[in-house]
N, C-alpha and C positions, 0 to 999 in steps of 0.2 A: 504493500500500500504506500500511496506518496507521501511524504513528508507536508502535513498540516501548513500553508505559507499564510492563516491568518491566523492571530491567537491572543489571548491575553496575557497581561505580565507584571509583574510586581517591582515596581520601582522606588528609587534606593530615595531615601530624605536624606538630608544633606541639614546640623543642627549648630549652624554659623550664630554667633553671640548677636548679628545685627535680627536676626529673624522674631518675626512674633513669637510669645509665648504662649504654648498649649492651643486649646481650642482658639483663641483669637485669632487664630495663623490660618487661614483658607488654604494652606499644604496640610495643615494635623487635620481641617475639616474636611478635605477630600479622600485622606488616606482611610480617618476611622470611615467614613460613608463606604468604603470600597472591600474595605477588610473588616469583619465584624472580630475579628481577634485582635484586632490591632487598641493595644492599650496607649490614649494621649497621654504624657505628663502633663501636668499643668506648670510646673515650674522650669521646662526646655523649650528652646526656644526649634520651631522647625521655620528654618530658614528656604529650603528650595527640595522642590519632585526636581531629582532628576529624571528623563524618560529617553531613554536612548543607549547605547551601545559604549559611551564612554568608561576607558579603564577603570578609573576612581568610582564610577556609578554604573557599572555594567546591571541590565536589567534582567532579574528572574524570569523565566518562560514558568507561566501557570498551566502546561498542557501535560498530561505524562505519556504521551503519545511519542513525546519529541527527545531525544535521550540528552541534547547539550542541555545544560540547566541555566546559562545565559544566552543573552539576545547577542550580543558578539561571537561568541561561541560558534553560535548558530550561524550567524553571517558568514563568516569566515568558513562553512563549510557547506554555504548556497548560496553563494556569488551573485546567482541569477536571480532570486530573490529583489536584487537592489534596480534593476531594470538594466539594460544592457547600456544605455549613453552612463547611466551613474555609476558603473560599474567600472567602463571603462576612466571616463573622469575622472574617481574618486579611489583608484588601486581595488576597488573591490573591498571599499568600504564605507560604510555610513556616512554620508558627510555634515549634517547638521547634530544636534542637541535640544531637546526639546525641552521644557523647563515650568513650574510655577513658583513664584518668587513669592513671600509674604514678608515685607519689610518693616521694620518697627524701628530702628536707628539707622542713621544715613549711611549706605556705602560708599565707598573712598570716591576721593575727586580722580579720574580715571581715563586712559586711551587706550584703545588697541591698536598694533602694529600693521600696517600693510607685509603681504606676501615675503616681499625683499624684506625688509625690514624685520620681519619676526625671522625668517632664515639666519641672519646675520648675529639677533641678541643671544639664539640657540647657542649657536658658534660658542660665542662668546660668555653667555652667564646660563649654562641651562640649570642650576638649582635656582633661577628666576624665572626664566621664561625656558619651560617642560617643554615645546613642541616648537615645530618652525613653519606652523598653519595660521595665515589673520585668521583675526576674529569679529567679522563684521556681525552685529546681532539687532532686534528687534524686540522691543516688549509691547505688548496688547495689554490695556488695561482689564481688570476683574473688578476691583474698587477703585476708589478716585485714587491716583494713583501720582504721584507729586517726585517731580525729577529737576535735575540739571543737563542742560545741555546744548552745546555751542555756542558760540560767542554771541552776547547781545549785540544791538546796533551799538556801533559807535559813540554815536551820541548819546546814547542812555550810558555807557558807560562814562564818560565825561564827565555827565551830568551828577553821576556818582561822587566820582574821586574829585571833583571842585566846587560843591557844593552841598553832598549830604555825607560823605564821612571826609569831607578835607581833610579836617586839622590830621587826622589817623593817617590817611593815606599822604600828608604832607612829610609828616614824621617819618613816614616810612620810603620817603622820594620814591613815591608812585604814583605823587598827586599832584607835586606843586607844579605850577607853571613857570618857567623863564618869564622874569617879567618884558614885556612886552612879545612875548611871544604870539602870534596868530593863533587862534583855534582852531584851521586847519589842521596845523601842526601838532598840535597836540590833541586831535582826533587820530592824526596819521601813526602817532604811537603808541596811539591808549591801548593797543592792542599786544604788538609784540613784545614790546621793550618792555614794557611796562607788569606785563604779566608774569613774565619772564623773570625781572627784580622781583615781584614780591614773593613767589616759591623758593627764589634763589636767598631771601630774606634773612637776617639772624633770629633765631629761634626766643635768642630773650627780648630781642624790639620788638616780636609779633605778639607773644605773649603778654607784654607791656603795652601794646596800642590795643589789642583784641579785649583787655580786661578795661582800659580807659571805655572803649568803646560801648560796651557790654554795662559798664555803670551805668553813662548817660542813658544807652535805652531804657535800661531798668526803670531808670528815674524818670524818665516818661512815660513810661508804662504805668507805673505806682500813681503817679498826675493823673491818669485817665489818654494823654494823650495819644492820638491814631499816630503810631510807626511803621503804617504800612510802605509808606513813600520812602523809608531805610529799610525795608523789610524785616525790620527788628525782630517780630518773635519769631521771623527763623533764623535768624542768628544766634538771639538767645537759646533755641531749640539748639543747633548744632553745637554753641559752647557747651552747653548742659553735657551733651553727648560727648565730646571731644574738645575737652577744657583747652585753650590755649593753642589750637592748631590751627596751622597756616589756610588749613581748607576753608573755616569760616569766612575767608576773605573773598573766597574764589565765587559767593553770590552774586558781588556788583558785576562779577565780569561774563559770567553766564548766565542763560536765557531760565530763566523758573517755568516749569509744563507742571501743569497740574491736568492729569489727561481725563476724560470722562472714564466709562466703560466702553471699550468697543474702539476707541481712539488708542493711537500707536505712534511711537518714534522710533526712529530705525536710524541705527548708528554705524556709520561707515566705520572705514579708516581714519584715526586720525583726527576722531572728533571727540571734543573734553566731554565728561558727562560723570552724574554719579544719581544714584537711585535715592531717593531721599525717604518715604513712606507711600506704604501702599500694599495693593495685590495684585499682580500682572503674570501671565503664560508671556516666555520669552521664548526667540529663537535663535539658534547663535551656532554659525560654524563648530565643527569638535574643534575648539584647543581651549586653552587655559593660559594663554599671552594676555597678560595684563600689568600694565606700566601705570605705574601710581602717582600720587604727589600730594597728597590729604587726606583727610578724614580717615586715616586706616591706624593702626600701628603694624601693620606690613610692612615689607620690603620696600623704601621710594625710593626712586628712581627720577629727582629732578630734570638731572640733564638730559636723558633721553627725551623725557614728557615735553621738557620745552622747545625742542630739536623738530621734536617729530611732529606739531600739533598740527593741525592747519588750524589757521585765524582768519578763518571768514565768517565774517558779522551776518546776521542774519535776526529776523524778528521771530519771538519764539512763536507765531502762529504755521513758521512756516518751515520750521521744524516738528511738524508733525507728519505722519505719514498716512496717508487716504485708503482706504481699501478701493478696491472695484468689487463693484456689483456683476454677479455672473448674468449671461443674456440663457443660459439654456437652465439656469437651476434658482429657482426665485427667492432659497432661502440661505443660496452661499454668499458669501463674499472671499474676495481675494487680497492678500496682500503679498505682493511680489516684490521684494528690493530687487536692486540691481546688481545682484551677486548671486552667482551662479548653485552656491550652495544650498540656498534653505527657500521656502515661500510657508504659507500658511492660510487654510482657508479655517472660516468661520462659517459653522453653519447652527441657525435659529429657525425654528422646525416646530412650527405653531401645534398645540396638542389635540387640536385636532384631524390632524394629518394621522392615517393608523399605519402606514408606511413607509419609512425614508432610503433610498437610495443614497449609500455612496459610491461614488464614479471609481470606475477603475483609473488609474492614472500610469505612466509608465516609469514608476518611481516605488521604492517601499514606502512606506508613510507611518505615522503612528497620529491614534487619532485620541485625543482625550475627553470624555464624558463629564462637564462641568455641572452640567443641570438633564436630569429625566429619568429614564430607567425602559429599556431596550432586553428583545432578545437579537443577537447579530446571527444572522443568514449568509456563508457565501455557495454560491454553485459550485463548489466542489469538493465543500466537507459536510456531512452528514449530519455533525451533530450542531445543534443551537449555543452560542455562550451567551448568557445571562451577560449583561452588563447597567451597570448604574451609575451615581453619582460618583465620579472618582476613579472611576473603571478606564483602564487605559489598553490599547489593542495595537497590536503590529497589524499592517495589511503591506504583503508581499506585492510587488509590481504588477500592474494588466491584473488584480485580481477587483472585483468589484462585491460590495457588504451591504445586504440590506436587514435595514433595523427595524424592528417591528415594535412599538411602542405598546409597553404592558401595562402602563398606568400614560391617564391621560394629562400629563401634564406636557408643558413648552420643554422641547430639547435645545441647550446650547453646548456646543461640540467643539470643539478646536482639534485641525489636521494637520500636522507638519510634513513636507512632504519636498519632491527637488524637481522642480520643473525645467528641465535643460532644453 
């Protein structure tokens, strides 16, 4: 008999000190939903599902039909599984990482490597950077879901450092102006240079201006006054979290996404960004190349980060990323970046609907079960798998899954999958 190519599987939580605690973490709510044996703590934090084939998070196969007891395993010994263009592309391996993130403290101010450039840091520091794969990725929001990412416009940054934290950012010659300088000019550096100084920073002047700084909101806070126009309570949010770090700074200079549900930012190469709170399914190339400069006590890595960034300004409306609407499936949507490795469809599957097709595609795919409760169908295994809230499934290349909804409530589904 042929080996099962759709199945379900058991995937690894990952219990990083920034993630929610216990049930408040929509990873510990999707896990107990999925596994009735699965005991939450309440006092550990589950920071990320991994769902995928990554070494650190190789995923359990729930069939005993199948004798590898991981989804790598198994890969590695059905090629053809991954579809023959991702096959070849990809060495005849996974190439994306699928993921649910529940954040509860900010993670680090952060970039990933282009191709060449993660090749190169391997070379050179692999107990930093594990592989020599970018890491271009994408997160969909679940809850409101609150980030950093790329450079604000110019002039909002300006408007920053010469008029709502001056005096801080003067101390710190990030701020002040030549006098008589144009403000061209000093739009034309607010960016490079300037950024660049303040990571490159001494440790006790930051600590020194960050704590002066962190008074005065206080003290207008305690007044009653609105510090939304300094961004104050998330400053004071991120000091709380990370007393006296250079990251607190790095808000004037990047864009703030507070994303709805269903809304997405997608991070190239090369772009600053760091997750601040929330719940999001992410998608992200397999590697683990990541170049810090804040908020962590990790490994930083200044001079690369300010080396490598690109600094193009942009308004954060437009650092967000759109889905498409499919023309042949009225309840998917699409989100495609422009990277060969990953896409992700979204599918909301009204409960009145008693049937849903998933499309066969010519890729593996893993599809996650956010909201409903399904039995899954394919035309060429015999038996039904139950799946529910939380429930995560491999679907093997050209194989296509229909779900047949057992309770009538709304499905919302997320599919990672590689569209070459």
């Amino acid at each position: 008999m042929a080996s099962p190519r759709v199945f379900p599987l058991s995937c690894v939580v990952q219990q990083y000190a920034w993630g929610k605690m216990g049930s408040n973490s929509e990873v510990a709510r999707l896990l107990a939903s999925s596994d009735p044996l699965a005991r939450i703590s309440e006092d550990k934090p589950y920071a990320e599902l991994w769902m995928g084939a990554h070494p650190r998070g190789d995923a359990k196969i729930l069939d005993s039909r199948i004798s590898q007891r991981t989804l790598g395993q198994w890969i590695a010994e059905n090629q053809d599984c991954l579809g023959s263009k991702v096959k070849d592309t990809f060495n005849g391996k996974l190439p994306f990482l699928f993921k649910v993130l529940s954040v509860e403290t900010a993670l680090s101010i952060q970039a990933h490597p282009n191709k060449e450039l993660a090749e190169k840091l391997h070379l050179q520091a692999p107990q930093h950077y594990p592989d020599a794969n970018h890491k271009p990725e994408m997160a969909i929001a679940l809850t409101s879901f609150q980030g950093l990412c790329g450079f604000r416009p110019v002039e909002e940054i300006v408007t920053f450092l010469t008029s709502k934290v001056e005096q801080n950012a003067d101390s710190m010659h990030i701020g002040a102006r030549i006098p008589g300088q144009p403000r061209a000019e000093l739009e034309q550096s607010a960016r490079v240079p300037r950024f660049s100084h303040l990571m490159e920073s001494k440790k006790q002047l930051v600590v020194e201006q960050l704590n002066l700084l962190v008074k005065r909101i206080s003290q207008q806070v305690a007044a009653g006054n609105n510090v939304e126009d300094i961004c104050g309570e998330l400053l004071l949010q991120l000091h709380q979290q990370y007393p006296g770090d250079i990251g607190c700074f790095a808000i004037y200079f990047l864009n703030l996404l507070t994303l709805k549900p269903g809304e997405a930012m997608f991070l190239e190469a090369n772009v600053p960004h760091a997750y601040l709170k929330g719940d999001c399914v992410e998608c992200m190339a397999c590697s683990d190349n990541t170049v810090r400069a804040g908020l962590t006590s990790k490994f930083i890595d200044v001079p690369t980060l300010c080396e490598m960034l690109s600094y193009t300004s942009s308004p954060s409306k437009d650092r967000l990323f759109p889905p498409k609407r499919s023309q042949e499936d009225p309840y998917l949507s699409l989100y495609a970046p422009p990277v060969p490795d990953f896409a992700v469809m979204k599918m909301e599957v009204p409960g009145s609907v008693t049937e849903y097709k998933v499309s066969a595609v010519d890729s593996a795919s893993i599809l996650l079960m956010v909201q409903g409760t399904v039995t899954a169908r394919t035309p060429t295994a015999q038996a039904e798998i139950p799946l529910q809230r939380g429930g995560v499934l491999f679907i093997g290349a050209n194989e296509s899954v229909s779900l047949k909804l057992t309770v009538p409530e709304d499905l919302l589904i997320f599919r990672a999958c590689c569209l070459l």
